[in-house]
C-alpha positions in Angstrom: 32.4 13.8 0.7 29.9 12.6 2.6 27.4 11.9 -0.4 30.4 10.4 -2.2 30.4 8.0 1.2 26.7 7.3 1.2 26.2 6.3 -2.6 29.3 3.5 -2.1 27.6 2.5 0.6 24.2 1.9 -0.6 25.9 0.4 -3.7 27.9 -1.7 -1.9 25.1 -2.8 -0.1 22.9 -3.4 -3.3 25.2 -6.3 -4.5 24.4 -8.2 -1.0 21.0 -10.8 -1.5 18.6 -8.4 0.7 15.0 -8.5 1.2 13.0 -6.6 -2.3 11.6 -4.1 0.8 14.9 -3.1 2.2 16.3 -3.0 -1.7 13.5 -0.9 -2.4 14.6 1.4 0.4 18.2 1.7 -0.5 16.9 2.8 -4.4 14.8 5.4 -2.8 17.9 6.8 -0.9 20.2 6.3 -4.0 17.5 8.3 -5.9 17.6 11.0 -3.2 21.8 11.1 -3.0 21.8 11.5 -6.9 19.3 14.2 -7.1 21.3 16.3 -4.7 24.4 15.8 -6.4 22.1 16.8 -9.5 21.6 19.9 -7.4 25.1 20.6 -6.7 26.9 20.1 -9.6 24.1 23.0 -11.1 24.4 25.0 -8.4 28.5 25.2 -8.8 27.8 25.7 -12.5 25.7 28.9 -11.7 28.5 30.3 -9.3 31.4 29.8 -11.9 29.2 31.5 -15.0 28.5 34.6 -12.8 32.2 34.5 -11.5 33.0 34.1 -15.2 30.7 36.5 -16.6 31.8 38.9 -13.9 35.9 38.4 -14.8 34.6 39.1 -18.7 32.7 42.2 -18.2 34.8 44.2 -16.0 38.3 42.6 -16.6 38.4 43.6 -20.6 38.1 46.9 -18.9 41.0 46.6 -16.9 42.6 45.6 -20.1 41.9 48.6 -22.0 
């Protein structure tokens, strides 16, 4: 939630006339915020395959 605040916030602060140093800045953070959502949108990805891959194996076993 709190990347979802910070990325409307530096958008909403792109569409303001700033200075190119301070719009420079706020790219570099809205690099750094999209790159960790990157990072946690794989990482979830990783957890549900094992889970899933885990619920495969072992619950066709339960099946049978």
């Amino acid at each position: 939630m709190l990347l979802n605040l910070l990325i409307v916030g530096v958008f909403v602060l792109g569409t303001y006339p700033l200075p190119e140093t301070f719009r420079d800045v706020l790219w570099e953070i809205e690099f750094v915020v999209v790159a960790l959502f990157i990072l946690e949108y794989m990482f979830i990805l990783v957890i549900i395959l094992r889970i899933f891959t885990f619920c495969f194996i072992f619950g066709l076993s339960i099946l049978i």
